[in-house]
N, C-alpha and C positions, 0 to 999 in steps of 0.2 A: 432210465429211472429205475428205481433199484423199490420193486412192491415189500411192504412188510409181511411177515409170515403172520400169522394168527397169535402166537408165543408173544413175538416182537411189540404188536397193538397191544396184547394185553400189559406187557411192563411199561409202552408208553402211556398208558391210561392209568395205572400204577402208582407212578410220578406225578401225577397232577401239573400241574404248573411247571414246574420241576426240569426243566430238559435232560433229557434219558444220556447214559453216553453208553458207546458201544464199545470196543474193543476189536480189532482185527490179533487174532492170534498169530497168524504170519508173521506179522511185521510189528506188533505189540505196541501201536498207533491205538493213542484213543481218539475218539469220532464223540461229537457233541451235538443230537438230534435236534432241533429247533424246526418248530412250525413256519413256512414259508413268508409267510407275513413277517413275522419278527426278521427273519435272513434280511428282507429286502429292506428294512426301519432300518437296521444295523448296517449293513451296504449303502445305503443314502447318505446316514451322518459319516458315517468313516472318509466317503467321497468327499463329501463338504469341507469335512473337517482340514482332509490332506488336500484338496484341494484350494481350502484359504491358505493353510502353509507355506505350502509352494507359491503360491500367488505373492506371500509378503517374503519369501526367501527371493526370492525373482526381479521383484517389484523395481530395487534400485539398482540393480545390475542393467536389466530391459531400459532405464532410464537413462541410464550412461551411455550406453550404447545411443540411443533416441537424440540425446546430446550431441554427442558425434557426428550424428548424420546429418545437423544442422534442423534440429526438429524443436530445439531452443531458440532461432532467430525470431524475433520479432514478427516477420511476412510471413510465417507457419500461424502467426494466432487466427488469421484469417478462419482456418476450418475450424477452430472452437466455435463459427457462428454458427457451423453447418451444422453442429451438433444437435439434433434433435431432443434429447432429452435437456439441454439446456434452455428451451422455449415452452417450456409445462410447467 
């Protein structure tokens, strides 16, 4: 973990609200400071987000296949009873 200098706190206190960005001179990469809380709000939805995506890009592919394997016959409805969440 990378501590801020005394300079650094005082410009992110500066910005208020504001997210601070940084700059590496090296490599002339800007860097966008944000308070950890917000990192981890912003990393949950973008999960969720890409993860329903993929889920409905997927969905009827995974089913085709499920098809194939004979997961369509009639004697497969059987484990719909087993289903748990279908008896709540």
């Amino acid at each position: 973990m990378i501590e801020l200098t005394r300079e650094q706190r005082e410009a992110v206190a500066r910005h208020g609200e504001a997210p601070p960005r940084a700059l590496d001179p090296d490599t002339h990469t800007t860097y966008v400071l944000i308070r950890e809380k917000v990192y981890a709000r912003l990393k949950a939805l973008l999960a969720d987000e890409q993860g329903d995506q993929f889920a409905r890009v997927l969905y009827p592919h995974v089913m085709e296949v499920f098809g194939r394997e004979g997961w369509d016959d009639p004697a497969m409805d059987i484990y719909n009873d087993l289903d748990p969440r279908r008896h709540s």
